[in-house]
Backbone as CSV, one residue per row, in Angstrom:
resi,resn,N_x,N_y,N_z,CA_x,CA_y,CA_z,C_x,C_y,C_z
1,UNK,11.115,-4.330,-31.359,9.769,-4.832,-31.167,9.708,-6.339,-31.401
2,UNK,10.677,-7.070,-32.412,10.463,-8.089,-32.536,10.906,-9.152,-31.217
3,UNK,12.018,-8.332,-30.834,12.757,-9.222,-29.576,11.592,-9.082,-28.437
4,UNK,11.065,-8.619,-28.145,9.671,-7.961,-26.944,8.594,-9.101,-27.708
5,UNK,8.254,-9.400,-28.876,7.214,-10.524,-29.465,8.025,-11.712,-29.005
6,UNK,9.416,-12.279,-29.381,9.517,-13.390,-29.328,9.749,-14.037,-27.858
7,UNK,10.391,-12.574,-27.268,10.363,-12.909,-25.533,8.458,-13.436,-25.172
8,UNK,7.829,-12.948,-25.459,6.468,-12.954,-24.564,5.837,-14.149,-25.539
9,UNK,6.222,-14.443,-26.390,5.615,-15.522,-27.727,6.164,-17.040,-27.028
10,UNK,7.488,-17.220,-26.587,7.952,-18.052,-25.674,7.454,-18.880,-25.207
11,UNK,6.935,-20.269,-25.517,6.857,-21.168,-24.426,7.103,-21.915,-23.235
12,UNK,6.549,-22.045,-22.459,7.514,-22.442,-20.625,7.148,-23.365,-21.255
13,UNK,8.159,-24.392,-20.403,8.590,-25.555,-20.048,7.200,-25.644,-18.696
14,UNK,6.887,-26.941,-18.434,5.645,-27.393,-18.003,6.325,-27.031,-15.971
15,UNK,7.550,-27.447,-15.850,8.003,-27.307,-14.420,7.946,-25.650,-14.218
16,UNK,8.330,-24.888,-15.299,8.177,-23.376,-14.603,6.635,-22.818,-14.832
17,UNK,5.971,-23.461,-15.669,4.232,-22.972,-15.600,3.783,-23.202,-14.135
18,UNK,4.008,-24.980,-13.748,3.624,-25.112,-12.767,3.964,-24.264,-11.295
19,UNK,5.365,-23.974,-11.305,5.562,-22.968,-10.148,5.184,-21.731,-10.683
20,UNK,4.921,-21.074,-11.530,4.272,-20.001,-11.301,2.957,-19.910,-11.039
21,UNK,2.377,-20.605,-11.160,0.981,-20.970,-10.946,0.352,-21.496,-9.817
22,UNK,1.695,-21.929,-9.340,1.716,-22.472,-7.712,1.757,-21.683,-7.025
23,UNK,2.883,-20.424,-7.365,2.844,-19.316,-6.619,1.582,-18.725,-6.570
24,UNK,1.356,-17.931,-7.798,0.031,-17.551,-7.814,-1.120,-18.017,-6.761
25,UNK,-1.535,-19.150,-6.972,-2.341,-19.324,-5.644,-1.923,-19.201,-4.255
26,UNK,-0.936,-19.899,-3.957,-0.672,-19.702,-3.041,-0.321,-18.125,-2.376
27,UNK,-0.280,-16.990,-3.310,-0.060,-16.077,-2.538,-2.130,-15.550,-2.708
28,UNK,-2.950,-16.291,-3.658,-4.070,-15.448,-2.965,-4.880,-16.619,-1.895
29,UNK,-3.867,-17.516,-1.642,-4.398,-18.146,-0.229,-4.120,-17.432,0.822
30,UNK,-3.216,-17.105,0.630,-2.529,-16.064,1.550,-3.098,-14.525,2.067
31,UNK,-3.653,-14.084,0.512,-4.361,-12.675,0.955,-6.075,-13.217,1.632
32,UNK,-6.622,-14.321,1.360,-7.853,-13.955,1.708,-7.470,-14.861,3.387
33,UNK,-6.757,-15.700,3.179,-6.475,-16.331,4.651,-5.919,-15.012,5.381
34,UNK,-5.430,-13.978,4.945,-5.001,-12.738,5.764,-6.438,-11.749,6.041
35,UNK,-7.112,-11.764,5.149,-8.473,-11.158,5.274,-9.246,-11.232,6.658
36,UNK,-9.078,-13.368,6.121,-9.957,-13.686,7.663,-9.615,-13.639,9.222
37,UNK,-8.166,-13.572,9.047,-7.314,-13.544,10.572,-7.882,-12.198,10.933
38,UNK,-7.679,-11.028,9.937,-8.120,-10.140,10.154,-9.196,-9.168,10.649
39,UNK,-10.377,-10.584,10.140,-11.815,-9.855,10.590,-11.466,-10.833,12.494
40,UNK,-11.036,-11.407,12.909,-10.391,-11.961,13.985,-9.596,-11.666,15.053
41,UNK,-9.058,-10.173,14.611,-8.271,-9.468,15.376,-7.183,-9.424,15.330
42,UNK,-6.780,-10.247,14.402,-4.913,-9.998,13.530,-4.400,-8.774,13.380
43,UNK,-3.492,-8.357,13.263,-3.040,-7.450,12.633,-1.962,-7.247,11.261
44,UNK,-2.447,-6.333,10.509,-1.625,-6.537,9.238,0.120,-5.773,10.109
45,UNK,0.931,-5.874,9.670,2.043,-5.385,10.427,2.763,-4.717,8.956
46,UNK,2.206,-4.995,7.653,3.442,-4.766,6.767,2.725,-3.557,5.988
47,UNK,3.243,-1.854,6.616,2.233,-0.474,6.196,1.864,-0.549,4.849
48,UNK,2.784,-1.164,3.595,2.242,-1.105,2.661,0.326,-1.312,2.448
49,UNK,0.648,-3.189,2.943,-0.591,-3.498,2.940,-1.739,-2.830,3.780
50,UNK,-0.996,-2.444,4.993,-1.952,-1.824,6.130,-3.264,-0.795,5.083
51,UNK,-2.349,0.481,4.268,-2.809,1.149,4.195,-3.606,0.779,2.576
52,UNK,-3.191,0.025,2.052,-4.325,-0.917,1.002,-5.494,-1.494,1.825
53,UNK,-5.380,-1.928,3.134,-6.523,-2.391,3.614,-7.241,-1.380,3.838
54,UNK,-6.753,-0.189,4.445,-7.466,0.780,4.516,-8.470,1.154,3.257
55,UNK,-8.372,1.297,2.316,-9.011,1.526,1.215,-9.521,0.136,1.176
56,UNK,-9.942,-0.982,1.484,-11.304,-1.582,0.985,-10.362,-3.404,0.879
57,UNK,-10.818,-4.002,1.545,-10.403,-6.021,1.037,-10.107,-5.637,-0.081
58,UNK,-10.686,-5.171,-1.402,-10.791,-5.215,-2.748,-9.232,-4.559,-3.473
59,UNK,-9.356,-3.672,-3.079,-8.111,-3.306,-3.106,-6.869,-3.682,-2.972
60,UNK,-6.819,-4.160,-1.580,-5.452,-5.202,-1.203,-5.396,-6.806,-1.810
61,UNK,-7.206,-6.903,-2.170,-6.535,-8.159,-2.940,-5.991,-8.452,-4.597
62,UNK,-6.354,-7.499,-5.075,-5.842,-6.706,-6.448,-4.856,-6.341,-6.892
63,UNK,-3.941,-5.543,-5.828,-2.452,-4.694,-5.581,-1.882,-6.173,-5.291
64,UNK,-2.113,-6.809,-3.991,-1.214,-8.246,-3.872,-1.477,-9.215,-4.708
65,UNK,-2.385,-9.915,-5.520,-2.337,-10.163,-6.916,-1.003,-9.803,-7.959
66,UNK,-1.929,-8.627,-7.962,-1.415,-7.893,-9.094,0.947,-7.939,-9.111
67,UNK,0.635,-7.519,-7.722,2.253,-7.359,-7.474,3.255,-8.657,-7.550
68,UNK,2.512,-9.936,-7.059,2.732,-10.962,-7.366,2.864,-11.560,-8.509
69,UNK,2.021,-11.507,-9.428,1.559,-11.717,-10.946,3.123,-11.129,-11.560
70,UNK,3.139,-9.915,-11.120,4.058,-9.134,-12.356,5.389,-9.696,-11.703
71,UNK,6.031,-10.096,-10.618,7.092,-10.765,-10.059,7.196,-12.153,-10.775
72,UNK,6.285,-13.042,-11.377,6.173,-14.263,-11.345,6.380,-14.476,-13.005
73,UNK,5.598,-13.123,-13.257,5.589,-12.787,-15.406,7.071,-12.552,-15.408
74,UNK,7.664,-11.642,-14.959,9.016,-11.244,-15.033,10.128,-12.159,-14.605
75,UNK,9.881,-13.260,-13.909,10.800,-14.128,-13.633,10.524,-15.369,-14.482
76,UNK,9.826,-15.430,-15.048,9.024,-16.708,-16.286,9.326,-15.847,-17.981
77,UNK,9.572,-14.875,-17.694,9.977,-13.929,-19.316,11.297,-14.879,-19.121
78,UNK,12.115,-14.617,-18.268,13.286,-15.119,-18.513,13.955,-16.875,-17.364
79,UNK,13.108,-17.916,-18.633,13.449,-18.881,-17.873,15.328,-19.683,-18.065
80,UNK,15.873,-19.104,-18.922,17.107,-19.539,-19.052,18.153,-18.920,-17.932
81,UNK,17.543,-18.050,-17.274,18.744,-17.194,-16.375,18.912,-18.194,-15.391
82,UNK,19.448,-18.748,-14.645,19.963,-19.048,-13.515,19.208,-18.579,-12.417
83,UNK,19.340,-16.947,-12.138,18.881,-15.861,-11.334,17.212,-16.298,-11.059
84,UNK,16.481,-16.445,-12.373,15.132,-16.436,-12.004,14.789,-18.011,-12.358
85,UNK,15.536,-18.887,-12.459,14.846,-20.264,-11.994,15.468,-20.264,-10.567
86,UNK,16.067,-20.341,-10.016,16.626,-19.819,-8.681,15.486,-19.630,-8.129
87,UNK,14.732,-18.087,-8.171,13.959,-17.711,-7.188,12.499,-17.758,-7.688
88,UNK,12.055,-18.665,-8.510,10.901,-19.518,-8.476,10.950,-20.644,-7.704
89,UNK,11.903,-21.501,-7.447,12.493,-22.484,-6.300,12.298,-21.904,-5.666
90,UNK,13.098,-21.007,-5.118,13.072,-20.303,-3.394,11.699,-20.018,-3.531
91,UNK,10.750,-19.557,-3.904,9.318,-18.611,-3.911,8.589,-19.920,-3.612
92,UNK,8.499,-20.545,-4.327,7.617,-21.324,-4.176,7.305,-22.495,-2.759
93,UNK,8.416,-23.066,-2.182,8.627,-23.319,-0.932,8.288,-22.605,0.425
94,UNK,8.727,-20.759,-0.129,8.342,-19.975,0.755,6.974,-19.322,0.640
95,UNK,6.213,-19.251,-0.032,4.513,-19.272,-0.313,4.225,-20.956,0.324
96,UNK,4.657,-21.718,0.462,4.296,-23.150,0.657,4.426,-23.087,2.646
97,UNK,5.395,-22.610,2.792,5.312,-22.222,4.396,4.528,-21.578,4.763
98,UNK,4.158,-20.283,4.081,2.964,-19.180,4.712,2.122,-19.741,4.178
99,UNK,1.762,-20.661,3.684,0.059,-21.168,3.283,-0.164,-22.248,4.724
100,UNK,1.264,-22.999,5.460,0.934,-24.013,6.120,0.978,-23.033,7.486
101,UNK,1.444,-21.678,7.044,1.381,-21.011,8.964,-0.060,-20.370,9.188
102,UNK,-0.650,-20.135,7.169,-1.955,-19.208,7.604,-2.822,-20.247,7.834
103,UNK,-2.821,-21.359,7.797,-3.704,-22.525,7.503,-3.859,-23.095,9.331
104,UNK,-2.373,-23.010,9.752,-2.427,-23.376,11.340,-2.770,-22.476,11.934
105,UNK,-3.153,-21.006,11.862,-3.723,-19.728,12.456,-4.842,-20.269,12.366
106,UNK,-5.707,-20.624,11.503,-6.757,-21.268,11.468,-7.340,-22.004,13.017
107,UNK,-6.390,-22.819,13.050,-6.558,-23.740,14.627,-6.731,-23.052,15.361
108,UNK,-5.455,-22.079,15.643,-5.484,-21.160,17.027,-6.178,-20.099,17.336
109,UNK,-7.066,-19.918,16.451,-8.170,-18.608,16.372,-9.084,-18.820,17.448
């Protein structure tokens, strides 16, 4: 129990707060910019989400939150690995592309 306190007791370093936090938005730019393509005639293509949309916006924006959040907690529990400063780099660049492709859907609507 104590190792589970001092893991989560842990302070980040200010560069991995900021990418997780970067992520974070950027993936709920992503769900409500997916919302609006949607009321537009988009289509969701990925069944997970499909069938979260089915049950209600509210829903899918909660679950993709949520699923994100716990990817971003779990890779920030452990900022000394290699492995997960790694793919806060990669993540964050790639949330940085789908914010600039949902943002240019915008135009072409």
């Amino acid at each position: 129990m104590e190792t589970l306190r001092r893991t989560i007791a842990r302070p980040l370093d200010s560069r991995t707060s900021m990418l997780c936090v970067g992520i974070l938005a950027l993936n709920l730019l992503d769900a409500f910019a997916t919302l609006r393509h949607l009321e537009h005639g988009a289509q969701e293509l990925n069944p997970f989400m499909l069938a979260l949309l089915h049950r209600g916006a509210g829903h899918f924006l909660i679950v993709k939150h949520l699923l994100a959040s716990a990817g971003v907690i779990g890779l920030s529990l452990h900022p000394g690995r290699r492995a997960a400063a790694a793919a806060l780099f990669i993540l964050f660049p790639l949330y940085s592309l789908l914010a600039v492709y949902q943002i240019t859907l915008f135009y072409l609507m």
